[in-house]
C-alpha positions in Angstrom: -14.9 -0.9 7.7 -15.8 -4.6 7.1 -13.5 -6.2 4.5 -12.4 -9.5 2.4 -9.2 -9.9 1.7 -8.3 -10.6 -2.1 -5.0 -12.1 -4.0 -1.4 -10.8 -2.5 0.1 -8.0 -5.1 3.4 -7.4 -3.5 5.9 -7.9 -0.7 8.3 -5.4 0.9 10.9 -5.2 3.8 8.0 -4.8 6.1 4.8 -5.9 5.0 2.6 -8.0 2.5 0.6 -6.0 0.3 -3.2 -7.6 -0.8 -6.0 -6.6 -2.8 -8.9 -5.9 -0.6 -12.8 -5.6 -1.4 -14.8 -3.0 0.9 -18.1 -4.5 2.2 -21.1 -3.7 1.2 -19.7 -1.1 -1.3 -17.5 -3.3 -3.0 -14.7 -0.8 -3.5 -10.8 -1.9 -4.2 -8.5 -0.8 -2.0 -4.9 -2.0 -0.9 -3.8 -3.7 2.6 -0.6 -3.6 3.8 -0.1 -6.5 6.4 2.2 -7.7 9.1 2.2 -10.0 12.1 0.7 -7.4 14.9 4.1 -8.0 17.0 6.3 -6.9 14.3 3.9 -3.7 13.9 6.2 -1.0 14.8 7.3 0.3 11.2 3.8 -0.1 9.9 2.3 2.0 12.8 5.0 4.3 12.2 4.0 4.7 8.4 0.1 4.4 9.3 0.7 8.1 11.5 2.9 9.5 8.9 0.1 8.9 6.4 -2.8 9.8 8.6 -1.6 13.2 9.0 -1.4 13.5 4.8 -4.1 15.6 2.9 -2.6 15.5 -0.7 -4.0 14.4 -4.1 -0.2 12.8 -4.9 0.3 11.0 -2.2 -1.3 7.8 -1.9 -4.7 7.9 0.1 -4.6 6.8 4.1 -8.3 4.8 4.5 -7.4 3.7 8.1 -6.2 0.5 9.6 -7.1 -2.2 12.1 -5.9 -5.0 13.8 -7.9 -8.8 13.7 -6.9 -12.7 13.8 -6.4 -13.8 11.0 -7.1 -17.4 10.3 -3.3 -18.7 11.3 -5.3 -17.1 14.5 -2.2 -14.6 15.1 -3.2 -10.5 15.4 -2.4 -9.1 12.2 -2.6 -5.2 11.9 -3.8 -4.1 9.0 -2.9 -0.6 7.1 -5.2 0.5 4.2 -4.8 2.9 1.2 -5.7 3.6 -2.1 -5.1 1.0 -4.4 -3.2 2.3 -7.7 -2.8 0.3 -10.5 0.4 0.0 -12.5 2.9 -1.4 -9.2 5.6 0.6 -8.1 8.2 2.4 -9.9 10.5 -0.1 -9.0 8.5 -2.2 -11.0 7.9 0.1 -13.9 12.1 0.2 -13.6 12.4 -4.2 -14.1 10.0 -3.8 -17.0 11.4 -1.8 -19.1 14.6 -3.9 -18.7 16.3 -2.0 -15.8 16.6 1.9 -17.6 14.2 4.2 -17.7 14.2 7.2 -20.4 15.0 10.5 -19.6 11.5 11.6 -20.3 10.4 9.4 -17.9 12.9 10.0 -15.4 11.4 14.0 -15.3 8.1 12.7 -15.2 8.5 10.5 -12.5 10.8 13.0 -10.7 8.2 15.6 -11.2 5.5 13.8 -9.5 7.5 12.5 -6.8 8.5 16.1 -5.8 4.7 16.9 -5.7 3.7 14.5 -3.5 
């Protein structure tokens, strides 16, 4: 699948996380990036995820690996893009609580997936 990477929307222990539009379709999806020789734990999480069939879990679209324009082999995982950022996030904006309401919804849906 040919690609154009967009804006960065995260950053985790492992990887950078960017907006990415699908060419020719134009479709939004999510890449998850790291340097190809610090790989391992995104390869590890692009199998778990490749195995995965299930509307709660976020959707595996595949990955690859290309130079990027530092000219260093970046492997690239990409999924579903969902709007709205992480829980963790959902957790800071709310000022660091979350209701009990929301702590069974978001329970719920984590024991879904």
């Amino acid at each position: 699948m040919e690609w154009i990477r967009g804006p960065a929307i995260g950053r985790g222990a492992t990887a950078t996380v960017s907006l990415a539009t699908a060419i020719p379709s134009g479709e939004i999806f999510a890449i998850k990036s790291i340097e190809l020789c610090h790989s391992t734990f995104l390869g590890r999480e692009n199998y778990v995820l490749s195995k995965l069939s299930c509307p709660h879990i976020v959707m595996y679209m595949g990955y690859d690996v290309m130079n990027e324009a530092n000219d260093k082999a970046t492997y690239n995982l990409c999924m579903e893009y969902v709007a709205g950022g992480t829980l963790s996030n959902e957790i800071r904006r709310v000022g660091g609580r979350l209701a009990e309401e929301k702590v069974r919804l978001y329970t719920q849906q984590i024991l879904q997936g």
